[in-house]
Structures are given as C-alpha cells and as structure tokens.
N, C-alpha and C positions, 0 to 999 in steps of 0.2 A: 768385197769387204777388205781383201789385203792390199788393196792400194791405197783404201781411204786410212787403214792403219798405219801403214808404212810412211804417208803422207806426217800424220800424227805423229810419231815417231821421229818425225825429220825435223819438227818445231824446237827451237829454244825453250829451254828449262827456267823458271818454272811453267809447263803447259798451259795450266787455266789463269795464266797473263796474256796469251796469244788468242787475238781475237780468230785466226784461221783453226783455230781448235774447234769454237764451237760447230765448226760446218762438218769436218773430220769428225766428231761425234755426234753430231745429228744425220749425218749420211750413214754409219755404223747401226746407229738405232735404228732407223729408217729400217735399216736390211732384215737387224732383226725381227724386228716388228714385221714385216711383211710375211719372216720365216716360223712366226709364231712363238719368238723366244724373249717372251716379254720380260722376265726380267735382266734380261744382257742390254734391250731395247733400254728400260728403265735405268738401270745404270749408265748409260751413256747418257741419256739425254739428262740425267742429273748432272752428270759433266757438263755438261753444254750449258745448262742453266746456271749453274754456281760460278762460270768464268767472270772473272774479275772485268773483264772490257766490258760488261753489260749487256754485250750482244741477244745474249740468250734469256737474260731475264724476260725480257718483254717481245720475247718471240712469240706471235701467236700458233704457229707450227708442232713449236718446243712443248709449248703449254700443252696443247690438245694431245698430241704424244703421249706425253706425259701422263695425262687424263686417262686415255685410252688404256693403256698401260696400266693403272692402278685400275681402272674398271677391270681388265680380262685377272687382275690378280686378286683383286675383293681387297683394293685398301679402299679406305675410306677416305684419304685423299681426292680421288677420281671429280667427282663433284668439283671442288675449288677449280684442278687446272681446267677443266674440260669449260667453265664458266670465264674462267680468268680469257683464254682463248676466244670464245663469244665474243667478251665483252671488248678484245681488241679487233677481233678482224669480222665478226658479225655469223651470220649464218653459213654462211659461203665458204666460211673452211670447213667445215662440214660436211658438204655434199658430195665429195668424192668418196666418202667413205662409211661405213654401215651406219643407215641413220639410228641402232640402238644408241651411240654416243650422243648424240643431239638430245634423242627423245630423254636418255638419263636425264638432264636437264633444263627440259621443255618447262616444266612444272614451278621453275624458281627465278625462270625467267620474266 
C-alpha cells in the first residue's frame, strides 16, 4: 500500500484533477478491502469516484467496491452501487468474489 500511496503523493495538486489518482486509490481500497478495513476501503474508493476526469464515475470495479463496502458496513447505499456495477459490466464482476453481493441484489434485478 506505500507505494500506491507514495505514488499518489507524487501527483500534482489539485489530486482529484489527475486521472492516475483514481488507480492510486482504487489500488489502496483494493488492499483495504481485501484486509477487512472497510471503511479506509470506502474512503478511497469515494476518492476514486468523485475524480473530476470521470474515470471512476463509471467504473464498474469502483462501483461494486463501493457496494461491497457499504453492504459489510450496513449503509443503505450498498444496493445502488452493487446494481449500478451490474448494470455496467453484467454478472461477471461478480464471480470473483462472495456471491452474498450478487445475491443482495438478485431480487431487483
């Protein structure tokens, strides 16, 4: 994680103008997330998503994260991105990972 920090760090001011931001904090979430620390995950990949170059809006990656994320923390969010995510890249981001995020959503699909 201190590389993809340091990396971030290394970007011109203001950060979320730099499209190589959203990667730097989707790789950070990523880790968290993997390490169970969903809201450090949550906070970044909010970064990643608000970046002004657009990159991350319509990421479906970002999205599903994001999802995931507000599912392990009980917002009420979780729903939108986890759907928003589907509806850009289909079932198949999904299957890498615990199909309880899917199934959250099976139902309104």
């Amino acid at each position: 994680m201190k590389i993809w920090q340091k990396g971030l760090d290394s970007l011109k001011k203001p950060i979320n103008l730099q499209s190589e931001a959203v990667w730097f904090y989707t790789s950070i979430a990523d880790a968290h997330f993997m390490l169970g620390n969903y809201e450090k995950a949550y906070e970044c990949l909010i970064n990643a998503k608000s970046n002004v170059s657009g990159d991350g809006l319509f990421n479906p990656f970002i999205l599903m994260r994001l999802g995931q994320c507000c599912y392990e923390l009980n917002d009420e969010n979780a729903k939108e991105y986890l759907l928003r995510a589907y509806m850009l890249a289909g079932k198949e981001i999904f299957e890498s990972d615990d199909e309880k995020y899917f199934k959250y959503i099976e139902d309104i699909i």
